[in-house]
C-alpha positions in Angstrom: -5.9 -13.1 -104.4 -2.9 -12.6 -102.4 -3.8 -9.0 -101.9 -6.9 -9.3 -100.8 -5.8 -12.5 -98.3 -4.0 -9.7 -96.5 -6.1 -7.7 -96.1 -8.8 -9.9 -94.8 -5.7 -10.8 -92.4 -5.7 -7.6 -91.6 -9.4 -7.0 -90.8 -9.7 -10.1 -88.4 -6.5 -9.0 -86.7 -8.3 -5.4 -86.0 -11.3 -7.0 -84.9 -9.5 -9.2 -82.2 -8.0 -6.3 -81.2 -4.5 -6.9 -82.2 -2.2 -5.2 -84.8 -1.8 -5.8 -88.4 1.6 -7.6 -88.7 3.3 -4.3 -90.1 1.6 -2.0 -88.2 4.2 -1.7 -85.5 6.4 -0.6 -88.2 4.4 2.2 -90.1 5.6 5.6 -89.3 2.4 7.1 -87.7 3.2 4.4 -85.0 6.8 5.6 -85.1 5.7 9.5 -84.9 3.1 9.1 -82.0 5.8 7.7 -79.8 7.9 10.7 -80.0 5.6 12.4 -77.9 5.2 9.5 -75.7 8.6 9.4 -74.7 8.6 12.9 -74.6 6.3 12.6 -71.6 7.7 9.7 -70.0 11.4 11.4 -70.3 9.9 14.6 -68.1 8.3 11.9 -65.1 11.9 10.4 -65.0 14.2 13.4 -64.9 11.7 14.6 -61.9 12.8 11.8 -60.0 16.4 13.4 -59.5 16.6 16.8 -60.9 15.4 18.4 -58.1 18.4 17.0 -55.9 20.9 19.1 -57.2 19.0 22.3 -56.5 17.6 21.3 -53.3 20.6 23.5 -51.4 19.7 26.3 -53.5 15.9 25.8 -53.0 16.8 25.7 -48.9 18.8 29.1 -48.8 15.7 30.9 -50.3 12.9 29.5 -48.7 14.0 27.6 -46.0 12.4 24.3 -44.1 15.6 22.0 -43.9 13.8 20.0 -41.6 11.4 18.8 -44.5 14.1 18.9 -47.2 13.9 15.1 -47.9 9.9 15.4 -48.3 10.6 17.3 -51.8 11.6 14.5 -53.3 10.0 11.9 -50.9 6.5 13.1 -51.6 6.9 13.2 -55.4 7.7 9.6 -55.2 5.4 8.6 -53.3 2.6 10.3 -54.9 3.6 8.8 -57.9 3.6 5.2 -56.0 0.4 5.3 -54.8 -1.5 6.5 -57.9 0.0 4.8 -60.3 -2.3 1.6 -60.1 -5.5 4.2 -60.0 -4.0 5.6 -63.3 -4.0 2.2 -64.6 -7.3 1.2 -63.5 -8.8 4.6 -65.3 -6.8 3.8 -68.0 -8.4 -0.1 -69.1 -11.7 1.8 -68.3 -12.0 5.2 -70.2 -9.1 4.9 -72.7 -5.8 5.4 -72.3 -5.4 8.2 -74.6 -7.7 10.3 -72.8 -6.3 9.4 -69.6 -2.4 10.2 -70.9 -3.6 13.7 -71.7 -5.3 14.3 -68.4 -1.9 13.1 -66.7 0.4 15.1 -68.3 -2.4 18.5 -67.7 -2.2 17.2 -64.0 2.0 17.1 -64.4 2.2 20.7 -66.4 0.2 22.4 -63.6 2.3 20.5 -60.6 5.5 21.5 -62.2 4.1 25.4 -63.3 2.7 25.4 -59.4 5.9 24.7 -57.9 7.9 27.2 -59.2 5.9 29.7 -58.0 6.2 28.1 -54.6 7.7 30.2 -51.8 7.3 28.2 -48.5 8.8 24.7 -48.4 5.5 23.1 -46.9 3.6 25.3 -50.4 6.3 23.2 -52.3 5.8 19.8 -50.8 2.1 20.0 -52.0 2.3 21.2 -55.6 5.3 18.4 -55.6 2.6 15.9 -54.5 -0.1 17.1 -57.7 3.0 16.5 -59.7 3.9 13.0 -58.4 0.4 12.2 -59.1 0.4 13.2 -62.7 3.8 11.2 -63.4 2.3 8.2 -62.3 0.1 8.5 -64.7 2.6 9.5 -67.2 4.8 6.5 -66.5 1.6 3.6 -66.3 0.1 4.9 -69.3 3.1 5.3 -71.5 4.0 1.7 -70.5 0.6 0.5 -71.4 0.5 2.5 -74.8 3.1 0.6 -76.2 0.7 -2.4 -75.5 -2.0 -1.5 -77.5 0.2 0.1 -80.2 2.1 -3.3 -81.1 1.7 -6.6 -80.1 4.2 -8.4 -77.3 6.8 -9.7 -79.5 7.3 -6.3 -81.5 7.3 -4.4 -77.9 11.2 -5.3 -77.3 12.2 -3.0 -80.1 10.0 0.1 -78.5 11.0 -0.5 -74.9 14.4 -0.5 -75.4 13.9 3.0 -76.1 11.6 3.4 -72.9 14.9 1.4 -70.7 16.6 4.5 -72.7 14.8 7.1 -71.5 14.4 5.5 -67.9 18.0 5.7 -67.8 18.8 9.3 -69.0 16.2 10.5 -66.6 17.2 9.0 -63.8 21.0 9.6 -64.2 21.1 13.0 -66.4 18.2 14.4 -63.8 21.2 15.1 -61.4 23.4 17.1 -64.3 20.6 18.7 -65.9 19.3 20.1 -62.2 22.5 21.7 -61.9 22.8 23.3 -64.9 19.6 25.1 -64.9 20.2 25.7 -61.0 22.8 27.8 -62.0 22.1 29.5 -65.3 18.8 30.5 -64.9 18.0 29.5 -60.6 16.2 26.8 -58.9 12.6 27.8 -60.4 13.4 27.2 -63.9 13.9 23.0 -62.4 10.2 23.1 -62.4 9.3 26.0 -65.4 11.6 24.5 -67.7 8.8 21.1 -67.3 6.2 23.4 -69.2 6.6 24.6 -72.8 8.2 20.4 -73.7 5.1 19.2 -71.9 3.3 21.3 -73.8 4.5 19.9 -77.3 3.9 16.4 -76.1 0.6 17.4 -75.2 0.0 18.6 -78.3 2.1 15.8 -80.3 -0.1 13.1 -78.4 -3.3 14.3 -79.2 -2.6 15.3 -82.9 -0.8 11.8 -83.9 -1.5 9.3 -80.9 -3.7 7.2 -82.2 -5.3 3.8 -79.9 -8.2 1.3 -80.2 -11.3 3.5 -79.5 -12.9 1.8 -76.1 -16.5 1.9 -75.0 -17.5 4.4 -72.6 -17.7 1.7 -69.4 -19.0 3.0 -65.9 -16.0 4.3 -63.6 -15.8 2.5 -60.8 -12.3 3.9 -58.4 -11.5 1.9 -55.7 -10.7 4.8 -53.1 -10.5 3.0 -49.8 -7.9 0.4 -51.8 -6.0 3.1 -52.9 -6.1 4.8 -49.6 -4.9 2.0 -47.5 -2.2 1.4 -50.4 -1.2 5.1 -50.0 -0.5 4.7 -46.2 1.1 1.5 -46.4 3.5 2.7 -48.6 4.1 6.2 -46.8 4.2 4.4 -43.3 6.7 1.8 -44.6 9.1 4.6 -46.5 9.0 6.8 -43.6 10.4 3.5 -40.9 12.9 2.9 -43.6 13.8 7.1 -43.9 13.8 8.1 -40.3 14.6 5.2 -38.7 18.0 5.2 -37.1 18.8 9.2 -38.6 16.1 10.9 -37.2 14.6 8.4 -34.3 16.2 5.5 -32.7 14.8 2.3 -34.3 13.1 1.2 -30.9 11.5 4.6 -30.8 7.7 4.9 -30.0 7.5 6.5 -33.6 9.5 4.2 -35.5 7.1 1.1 -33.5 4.3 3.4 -34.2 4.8 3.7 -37.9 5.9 -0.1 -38.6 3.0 -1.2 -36.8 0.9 1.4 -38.8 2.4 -0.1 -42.2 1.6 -3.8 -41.9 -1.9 -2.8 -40.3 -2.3 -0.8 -43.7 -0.8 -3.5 -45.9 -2.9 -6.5 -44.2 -6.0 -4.3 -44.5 -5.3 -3.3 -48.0 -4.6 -7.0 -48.9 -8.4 -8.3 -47.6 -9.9 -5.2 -49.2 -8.9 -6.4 -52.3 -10.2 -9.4 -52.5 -13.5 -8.0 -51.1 -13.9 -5.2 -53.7 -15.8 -5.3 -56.8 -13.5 -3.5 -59.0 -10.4 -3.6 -57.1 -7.7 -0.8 -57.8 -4.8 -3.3 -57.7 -6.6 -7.2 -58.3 -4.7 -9.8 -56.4 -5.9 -12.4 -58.9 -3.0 -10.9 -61.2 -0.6 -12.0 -58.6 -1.4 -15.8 -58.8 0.2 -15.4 -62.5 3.4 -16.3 -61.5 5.0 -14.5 -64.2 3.1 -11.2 -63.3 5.0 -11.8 -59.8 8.2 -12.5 -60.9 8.2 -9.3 -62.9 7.1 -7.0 -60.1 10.0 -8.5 -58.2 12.5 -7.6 -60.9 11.1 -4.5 -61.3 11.5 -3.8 -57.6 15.2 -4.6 -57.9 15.7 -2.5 -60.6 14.2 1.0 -59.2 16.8 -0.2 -56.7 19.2 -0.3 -58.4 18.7 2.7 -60.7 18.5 4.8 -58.3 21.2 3.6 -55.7 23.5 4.0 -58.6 22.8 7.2 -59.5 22.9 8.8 -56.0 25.8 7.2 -54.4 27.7 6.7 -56.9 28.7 10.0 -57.3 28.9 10.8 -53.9 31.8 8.1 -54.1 33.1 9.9 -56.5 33.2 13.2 -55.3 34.3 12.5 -51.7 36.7 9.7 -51.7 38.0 10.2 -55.4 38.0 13.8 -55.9 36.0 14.7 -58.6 33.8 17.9 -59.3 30.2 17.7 -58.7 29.6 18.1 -62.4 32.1 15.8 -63.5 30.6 13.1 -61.0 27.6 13.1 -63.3 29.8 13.0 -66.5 31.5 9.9 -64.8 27.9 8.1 -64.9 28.1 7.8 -68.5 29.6 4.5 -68.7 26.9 2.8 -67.3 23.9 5.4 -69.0 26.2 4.7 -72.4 25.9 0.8 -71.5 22.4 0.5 -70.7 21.6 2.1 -73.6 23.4 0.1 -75.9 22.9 -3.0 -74.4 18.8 -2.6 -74.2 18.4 -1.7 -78.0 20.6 -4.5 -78.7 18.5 -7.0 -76.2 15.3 -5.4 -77.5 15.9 -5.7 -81.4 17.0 -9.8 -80.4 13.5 -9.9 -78.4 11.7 -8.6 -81.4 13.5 -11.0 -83.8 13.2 -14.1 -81.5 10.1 -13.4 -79.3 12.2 -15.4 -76.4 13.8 -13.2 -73.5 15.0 -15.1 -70.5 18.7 -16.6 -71.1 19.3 -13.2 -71.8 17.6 -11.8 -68.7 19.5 -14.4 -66.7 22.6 -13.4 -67.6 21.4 -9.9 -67.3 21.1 -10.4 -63.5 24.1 -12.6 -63.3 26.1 -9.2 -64.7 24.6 -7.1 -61.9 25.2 -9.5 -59.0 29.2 -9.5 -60.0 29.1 -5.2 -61.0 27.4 -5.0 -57.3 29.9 -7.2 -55.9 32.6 -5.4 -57.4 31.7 -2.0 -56.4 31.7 -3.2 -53.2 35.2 -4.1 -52.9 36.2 -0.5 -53.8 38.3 1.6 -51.1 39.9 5.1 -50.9 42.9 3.9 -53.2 40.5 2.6 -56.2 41.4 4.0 -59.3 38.6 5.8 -61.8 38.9 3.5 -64.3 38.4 0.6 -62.1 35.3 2.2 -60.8 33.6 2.9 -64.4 34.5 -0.7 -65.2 32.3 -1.7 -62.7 29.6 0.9 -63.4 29.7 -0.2 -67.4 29.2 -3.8 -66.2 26.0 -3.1 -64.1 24.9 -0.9 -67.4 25.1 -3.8 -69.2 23.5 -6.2 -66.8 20.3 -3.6 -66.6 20.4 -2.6 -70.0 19.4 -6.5 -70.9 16.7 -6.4 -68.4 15.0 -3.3 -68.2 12.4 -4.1 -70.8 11.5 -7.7 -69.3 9.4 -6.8 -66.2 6.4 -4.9 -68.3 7.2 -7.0 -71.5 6.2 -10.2 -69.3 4.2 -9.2 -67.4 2.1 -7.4 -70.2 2.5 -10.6 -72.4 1.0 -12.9 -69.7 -2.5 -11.0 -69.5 -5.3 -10.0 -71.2 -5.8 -7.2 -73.0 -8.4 -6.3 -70.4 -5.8 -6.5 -67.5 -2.9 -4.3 -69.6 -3.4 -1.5 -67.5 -3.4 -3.0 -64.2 -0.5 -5.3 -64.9 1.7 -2.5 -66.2 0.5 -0.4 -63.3 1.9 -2.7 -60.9 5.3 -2.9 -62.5 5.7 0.6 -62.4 4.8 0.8 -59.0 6.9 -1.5 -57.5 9.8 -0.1 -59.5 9.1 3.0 -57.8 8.8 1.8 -54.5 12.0 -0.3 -55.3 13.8 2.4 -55.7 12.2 4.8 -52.8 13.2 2.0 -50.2 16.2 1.3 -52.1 17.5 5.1 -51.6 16.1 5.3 -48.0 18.0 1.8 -46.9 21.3 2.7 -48.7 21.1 6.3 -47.2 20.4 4.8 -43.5 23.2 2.4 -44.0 25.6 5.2 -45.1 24.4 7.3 -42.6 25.6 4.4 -39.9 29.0 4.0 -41.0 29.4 7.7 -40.9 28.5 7.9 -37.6 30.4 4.6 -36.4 33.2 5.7 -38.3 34.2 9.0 -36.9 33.1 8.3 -33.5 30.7 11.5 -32.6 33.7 13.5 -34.3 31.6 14.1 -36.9 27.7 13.4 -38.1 26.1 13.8 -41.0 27.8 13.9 -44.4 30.3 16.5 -45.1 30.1 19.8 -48.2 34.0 19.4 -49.8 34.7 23.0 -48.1 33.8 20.7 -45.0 36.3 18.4 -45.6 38.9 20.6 -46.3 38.7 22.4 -42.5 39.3 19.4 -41.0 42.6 17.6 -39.4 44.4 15.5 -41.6 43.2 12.4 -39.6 39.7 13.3 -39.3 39.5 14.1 -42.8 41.1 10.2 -43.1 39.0 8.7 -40.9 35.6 10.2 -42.8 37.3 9.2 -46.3 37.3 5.4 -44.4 34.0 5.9 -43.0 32.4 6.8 -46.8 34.1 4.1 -48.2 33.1 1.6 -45.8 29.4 2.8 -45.7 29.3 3.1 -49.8 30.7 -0.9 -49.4 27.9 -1.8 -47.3 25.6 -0.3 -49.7 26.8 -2.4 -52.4 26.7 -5.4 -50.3 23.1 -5.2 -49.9 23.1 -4.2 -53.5 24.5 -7.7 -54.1 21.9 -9.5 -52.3 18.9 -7.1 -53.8 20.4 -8.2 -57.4 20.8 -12.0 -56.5 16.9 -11.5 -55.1 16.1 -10.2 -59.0 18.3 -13.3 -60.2 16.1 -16.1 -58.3 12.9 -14.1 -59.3 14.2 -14.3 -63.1 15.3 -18.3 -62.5 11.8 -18.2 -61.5 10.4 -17.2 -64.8 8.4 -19.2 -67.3 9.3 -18.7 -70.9 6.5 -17.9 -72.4 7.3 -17.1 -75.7 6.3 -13.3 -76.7 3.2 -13.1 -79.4 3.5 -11.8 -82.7 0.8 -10.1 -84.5 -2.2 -11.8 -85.4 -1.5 -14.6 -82.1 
């Protein structure tokens, strides 16, 4: 009698469209994620890899005047099609639409290897931005029709795991393969691992099988989205480095921004399938989460790329070791998520922890910013193992709310507008720290010098100089983290903000 109870448990659990109670926990579920972090590993590490070849890439094919576009328009390709890959997604099936994203991502990444002009590069970057935003989304939104909310903690520890050693080994594994095999292999090297997730996701990932529905894309949302978000980057990326702020251009493309913004806002409430719906936003825990998010692809990606310019300039470290040093807070995060996610799991309640997870970043941020040219190394890891732990205990809450306070109708949409604001959080994030390093440098040495200097730079100059732009870094890396501060006490009042709602559990 018992036996058969749970089982007819079981069948009214499938039928509403949530899990058995165990099912999280069977091994096929277990197996089929390998491949899905598999994927999602290879969208992260392409965030950063590339920056550690990009000299290399330079001397062979030149176009240093559109160096920062090789990243810059892999990011925001990725950006802007991430809620499209999340609309497709709740409408044709997210396992489809995984395997047609990581196609999209294997071509990109065999395409721009073969490139041999930097504007030939820029484009097959683009095609493979556009196929890691659907790589990210739809991984994210997997793990939401695999298991139910309260079992997702567990599982997106290990996405906060992957997150992390893409975004922070991306730099040591670009170097490495820079040099052993040459700057081509960055991208080749994408191929035969996407191949076996390919091939591991359609053998063994297995989802609810969806009706076929009518595919309606909202292109002139996603259009005005795409130029919002290019016009916007670009102000924060040019201006003050490239053109004054006042500049016709800078004007020209901040006016263009909000223009695109506004018209992409009263779009959406006029279209019938919208690619990003608004309503979502009026869940105040779906806006909460996109704001943590946002302060979180800040922070991520701050860290990991001035950090170790800190590192190499003002304390002397190798540009390999640099990378090494970033363990402390990759070995933290890691730790601290699968120990935050396993208590989620157990309890189904997440927000103490996420306060104090922000409270730990707002004093790491605070203290990185107090460092100067006579801080030590250890004192400096210190501080990076404390912001670790602060985003270890919250990288799992922006989708695991956001996901748990929707539909399952909406679990595309909502994930896709985590994601995206995580990655435009951290374009805006690297783009604002850069411009205000970039300002102390040039304050700093006084038209001496512009621009930051190679260490074979800084050895030619005079002992005072070379001071003087030690200073400068310092004082520009401290103005970074000052900022950082505020960001983090942004993603502390956004978290305060919060409604505990507690997770569900199979079968609720």
């Amino acid at each position: 009698m018992a036996q058969k109870s749970a089982r007819e448990r079981a069948r009214s659990a499938h039928r509403g469209g949530t899990a058995p109670p165990d099912a999280a926990r069977q091994p096929p579920v277990r197996i089929a994620m390998i491949g899905v972090m598999l994927a999602l590993l290879l969208a992260m590490i392409e965030n950063t890899v590339v920056g550690t070849a990009v000299p290399t890439i330079v001397g062979e094919i030149g176009g240093m005047s559109h160096l920062s576009w090789v990243v810059t328009a892999y990011t925001l390709a990725t950006a802007v099609t991430t809620p499209v890959w999340g609309k497709l997604g709740d409408t044709l099936g997210r396992r489809q639409i995984f395997l047609v994203s990581i196609a999209v991502f294997l071509a990109g990444s065999a395409l721009s290897g073969t490139a041999h002009s930097m504007a030939v590069l820029i484009a097959y970057r683009i095609v493979q931005g556009i196929g890691a935003g659907g790589l990210a989304v739809t991984a994210f939104a997997v793990i939401g029709d695999l298991v139910p909310p309260r079992e997702r903690g567990t599982y997106q520890s290990m996405t906060a795991a992957v997150v992390a050693i893409g975004t922070i080994g991306g730099p040591l594994l670009g170097g490495f393969v820079t040099d052993s095999l040459g700057w081509r292999w960055v991208f080749y090297i994408n191929v035969p691992i996407g191949i076996v997730a390919f091939v591991w996701c359609a053998l063994c990932l297995k989802l609810p099988r969806k009706r076929p529905e009518r595919v309606r894309i909202d292109y002139q949302g996603a259009l005005l989205l795409g130029v919002a978000i290019t016009a916007i980057t670009l102000v924060t990326t040019w201006g003050g480095e490239k053109c004054a702020w006042g500049s016709v251009q800078i004007v020209g493309l901040a006016v263009a921004g909000v223009a695109a913004l506004g018209a992409f806002l009263w779009w959406e409430t006029r279209a019938s399938d919208p690619v990003l719906p608004l309503r979502l936003f009026r869940v105040r825990n779906v806006t909460t989460s996109a704001v943590l998010s946002a302060v979180l692809g800040a922070m991520m990606f701050g860290a990991s790329t001035y950090l170790p310019l800190f590192q190499q300039t003002v304390l002397g470290v190798s540009a390999s070791n640099s990378g090494f040093l970033l363990l402390p807070m990759m070995g933290a995060l890691m730790v601290v998520s699968t120990i935050a996610g396993r208590r989620i799991t157990r309890t189904g309640t997440y927000r103490s922890r996420a306060l104090v997870g922000c409270g730990l970043m707002v004093v790491a941020t605070y203290g990185l910013s107090t460092m100067g040219t006579d801080t030590s190394q250890l004192t400096c890891s210190l501080y990076m193992a404390l912001l670790g732990c602060g985003m270890g205990l919250l990288m799992q809450m922006p989708l695991l709310v956001a996901q748990n306070s929707v539909g399952r109708e909406d679990l595309g949409v909502s994930s896709a507008a985590v994601t995206m604001f995580r990655t435009i959080g951290g374009s805006l994030g690297v783009a604002v720290f850069g411009a205000l390093l970039n300002r102390a440098i040039t304050n700093g040495m006084h038209g001496a010098a512009t621009g930051q200097l190679s260490t074979s730079d800084l050895a030619g100059l005079t002992d005072s100089l070379r001071v003087r732009y030690l200073e400068s870094i310092t004082s520009g890396i401290d103005t970074i983290y000052v900022c950082a501060t505020a960001i983090a006490l942004l993603g502390l009042a956004a978290m305060w903000c919060t409604r505990e709602e507690r997770l569900r559990g199979a079968g609720e």
